[in-house]
C-alpha positions in Angstrom: 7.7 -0.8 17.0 7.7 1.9 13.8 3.7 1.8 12.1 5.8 1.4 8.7 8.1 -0.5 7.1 11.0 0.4 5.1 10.9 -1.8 1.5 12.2 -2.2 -1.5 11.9 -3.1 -4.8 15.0 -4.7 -6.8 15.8 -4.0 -10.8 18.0 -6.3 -12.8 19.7 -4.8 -15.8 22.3 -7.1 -17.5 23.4 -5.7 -20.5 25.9 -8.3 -21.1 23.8 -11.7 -21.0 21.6 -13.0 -23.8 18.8 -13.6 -22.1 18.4 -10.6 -20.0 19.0 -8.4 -23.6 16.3 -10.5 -25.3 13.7 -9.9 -22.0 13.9 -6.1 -22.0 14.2 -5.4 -25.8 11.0 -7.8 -26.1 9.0 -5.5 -23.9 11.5 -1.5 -24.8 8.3 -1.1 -27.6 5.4 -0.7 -25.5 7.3 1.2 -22.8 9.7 3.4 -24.9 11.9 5.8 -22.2 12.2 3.3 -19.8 15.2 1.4 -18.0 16.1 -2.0 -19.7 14.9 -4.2 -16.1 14.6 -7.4 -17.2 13.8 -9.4 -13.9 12.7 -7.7 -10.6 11.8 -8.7 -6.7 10.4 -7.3 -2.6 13.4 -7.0 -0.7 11.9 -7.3 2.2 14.3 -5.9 5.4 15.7 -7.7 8.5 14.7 -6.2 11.9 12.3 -3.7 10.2 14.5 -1.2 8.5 18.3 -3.0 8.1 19.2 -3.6 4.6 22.7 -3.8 4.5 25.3 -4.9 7.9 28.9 -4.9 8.6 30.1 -8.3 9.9 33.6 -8.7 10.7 35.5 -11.9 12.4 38.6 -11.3 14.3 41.9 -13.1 13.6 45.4 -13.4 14.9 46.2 -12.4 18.8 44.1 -10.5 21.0 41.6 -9.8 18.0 44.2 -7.7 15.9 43.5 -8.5 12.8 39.9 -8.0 12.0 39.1 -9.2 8.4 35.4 -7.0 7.3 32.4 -8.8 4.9 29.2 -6.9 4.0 26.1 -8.5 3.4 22.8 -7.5 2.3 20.2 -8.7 5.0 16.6 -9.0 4.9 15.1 -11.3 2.3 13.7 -11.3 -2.0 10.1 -12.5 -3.0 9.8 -12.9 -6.5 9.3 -15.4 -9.6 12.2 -17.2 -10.9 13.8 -20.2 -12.9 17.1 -19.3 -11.7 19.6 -22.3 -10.4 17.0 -24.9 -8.4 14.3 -22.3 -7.8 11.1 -22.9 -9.9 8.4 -20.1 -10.0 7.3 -18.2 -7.0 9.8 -18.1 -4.4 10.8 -16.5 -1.1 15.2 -16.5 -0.7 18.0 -14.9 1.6 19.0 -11.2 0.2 22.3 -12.3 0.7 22.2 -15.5 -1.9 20.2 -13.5 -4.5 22.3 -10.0 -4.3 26.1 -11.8 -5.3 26.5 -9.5 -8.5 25.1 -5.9 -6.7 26.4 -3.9 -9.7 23.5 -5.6 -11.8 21.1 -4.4 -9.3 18.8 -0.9 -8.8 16.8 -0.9 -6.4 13.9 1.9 -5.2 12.7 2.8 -1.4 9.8 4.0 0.6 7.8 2.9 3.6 4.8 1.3 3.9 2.1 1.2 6.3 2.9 -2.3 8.9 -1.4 -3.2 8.8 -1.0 -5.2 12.5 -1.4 -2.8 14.7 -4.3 -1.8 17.2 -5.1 1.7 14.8 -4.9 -0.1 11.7 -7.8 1.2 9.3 -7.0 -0.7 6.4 -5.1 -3.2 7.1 -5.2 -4.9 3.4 -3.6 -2.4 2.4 -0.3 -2.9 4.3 3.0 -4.7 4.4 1.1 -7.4 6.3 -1.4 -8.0 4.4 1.1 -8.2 1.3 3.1 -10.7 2.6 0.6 -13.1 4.0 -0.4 -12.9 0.7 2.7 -13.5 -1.1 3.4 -16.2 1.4 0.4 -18.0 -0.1 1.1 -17.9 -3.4 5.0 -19.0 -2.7 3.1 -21.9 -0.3 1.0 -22.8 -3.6 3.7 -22.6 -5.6 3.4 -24.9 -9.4 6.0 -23.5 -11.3 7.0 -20.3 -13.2 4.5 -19.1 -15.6 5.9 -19.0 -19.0 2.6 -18.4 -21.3 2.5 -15.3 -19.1 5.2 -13.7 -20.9 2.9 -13.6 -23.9 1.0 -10.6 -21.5 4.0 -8.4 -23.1 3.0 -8.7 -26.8 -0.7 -8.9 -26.5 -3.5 -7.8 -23.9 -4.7 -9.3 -21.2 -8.0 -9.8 -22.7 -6.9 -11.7 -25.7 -4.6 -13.7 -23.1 -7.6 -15.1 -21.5 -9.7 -15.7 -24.8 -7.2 -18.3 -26.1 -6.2 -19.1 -22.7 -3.0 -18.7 -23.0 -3.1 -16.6 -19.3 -1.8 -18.4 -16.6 -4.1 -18.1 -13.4 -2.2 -20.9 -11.2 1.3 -19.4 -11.9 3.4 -16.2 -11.9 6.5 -14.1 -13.8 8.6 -11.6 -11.8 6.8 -8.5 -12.3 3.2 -10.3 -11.5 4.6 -11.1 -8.0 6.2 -7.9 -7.3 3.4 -5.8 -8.6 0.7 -8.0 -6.6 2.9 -6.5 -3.6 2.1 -3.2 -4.5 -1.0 -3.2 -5.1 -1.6 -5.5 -1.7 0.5 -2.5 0.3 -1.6 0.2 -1.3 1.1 1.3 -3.7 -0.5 0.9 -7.0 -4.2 0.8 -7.7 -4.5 -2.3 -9.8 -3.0 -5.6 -11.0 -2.1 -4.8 -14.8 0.5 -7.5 -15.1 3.1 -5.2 -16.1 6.6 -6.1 -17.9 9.8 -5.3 -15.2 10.2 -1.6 -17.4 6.9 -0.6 -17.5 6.5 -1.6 -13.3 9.7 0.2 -12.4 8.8 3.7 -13.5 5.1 2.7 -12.1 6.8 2.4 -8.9 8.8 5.6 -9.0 6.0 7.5 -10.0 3.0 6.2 -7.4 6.4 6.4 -4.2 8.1 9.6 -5.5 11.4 7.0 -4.4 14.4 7.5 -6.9 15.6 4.8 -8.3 19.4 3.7 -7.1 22.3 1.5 -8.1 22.7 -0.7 -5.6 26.7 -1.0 -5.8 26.9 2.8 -5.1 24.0 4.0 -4.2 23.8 6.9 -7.1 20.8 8.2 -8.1 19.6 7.1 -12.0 16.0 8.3 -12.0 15.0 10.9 -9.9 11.3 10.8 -8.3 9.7 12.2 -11.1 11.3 9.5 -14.1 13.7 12.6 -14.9 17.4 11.0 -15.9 20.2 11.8 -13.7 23.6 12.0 -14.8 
C-alpha cells in the first residue's frame, strides 16, 4: 500500500445557469483574476489512485458486440442543496459527475496518516476524512447565512451572529480538507474562486477540464490557452 493518496479537488463553472452566474459574480470583486467556480467538492478515488474506469458489457454471440461506458469512480464530499441532498454530504463520483464539461478539477497526493511511520498523522488524508465523515454524520443542513462570509468578514459574521458554526457551504467543507491533509495552513472560509487558485498555488497541481483533460491554469495561476 502507496504512503499517499492521489486526490482531487472538483470546480463547477456554469456559465449558462442563473444561479451559478449570480454565485461567482457575487464573490469575482474580492477575488478579481480568478476562475468563475461557483460550487466545489473532494473527489476522493476508488482503490487509492483510480479515478476514471472503462466498463464494457458484451452482447450478441460469443461476446461480439461489446457496447463501452466510462464512469468516474471514487466518491465527492462536499456541501449541497442539490436534488434531495441537504448540506454536508458524502455521494458516488459517478451520480455527481453527469455533465463533466461543467467540471475542472486539480490533482496531487497527499500523505495516507495510517501507517506505522506516520509523524503527523492529522495532517493526512486520514485524518481529513474521519473528519469530514463527522461533520457529514452531524449533518443539520446547508449553511445559508454563511454565504454572507463573501461580502463581509468573518469577524463582523460572528458579531451579529450571522456565522454558522453547526453548518457548512461548499468551499468550507472542501477547504477544512485541506487544511486537515496539510494543504493549506488555515480555515479562512474562502468563496469556490478564491479556494481554487489557493489550491493551485499551495499543490503547484494545474488546474484541468475534466471532459478533456486540457490544462486552464498552469501551477503557478498563469492562463493557458
Amino acid at each position: 500500500m502507496s504512503d499517499t493518496v492521489k486526490v482531487r479537488e472538483l470546480w463547477y463553472i456554469n456559465k449558462r445557469k442563473l444561479l451559478n452566474r449570480a454565485i461567482a459574480a457575487a464573490t469575482w470583486l474580492p477575488n478579481m483574476g480568478t476562475e468563475p467556480v461557483s460550487h466545489t467538492s473532494l473527489w476522493e478515488p476508488w482503490d487509492d489512485k483510480v479515478m476514471n474506469a472503462w466498463t464494457f458489457e458484451a452482447k450478441g454471440l460469443n461476446g461480439a458486440h461489446e457496447i463501452y461506458t466510462y464512469r468516474y469512480m471514487g466518491q465527492c464530499w462536499t456541501s449541497t442543496t442539490r436534488g434531495d441532498d441537504n448540506g454536508t454530504v458524502v455521494r458516488p463520483a459517478s451520480g455527481v459527475l453527469d455533465h463533466p464539461e461543467n467540471w475542472y478539477y486539480t490533482e496531487h497526493e497527499v500523505a495516507r496518516g495510517d501507517g506505522p511511520e506516520t509523524k503527523v498523522w492529522n495532517r493526512s488524508f486520514t485524518w481529513a476524512k474521519r473528519q469530514a465523515q463527522r461533520r457529514v454524520d452531524a449533518n443539520k443542513g446547508y449553511a445559508f447565512r454563511d454565504l454572507f462570509r463573501y461580502i463581509m468578514p468573518l469577524w463582523l459574521l460572528k458579531a451579529t451572529r450571522l456565522a454558522d458554526n453547526g453548518r457548512e457551504i461548499c468551499s468550507e467543507h472542501v477547504e477544512s480538507w485541506a487544511v486537515d491533509m496539510g494543504v493549506l495552513k488555515k480555515r479562512l472560509i474562502r468563496s469556490p474562486r478564491r479556494l481554487c487558485k489557493d489550491i493551485v498555488l499551495a499543490t503547484g497541481s494545474p488546474l484541468y477540464r475534466l471532459h478533456d483533460g486540457s490544462v486552464v491554469r498552469d501551477g503557478k495561476w498563469r492562463k493557458v490557452k
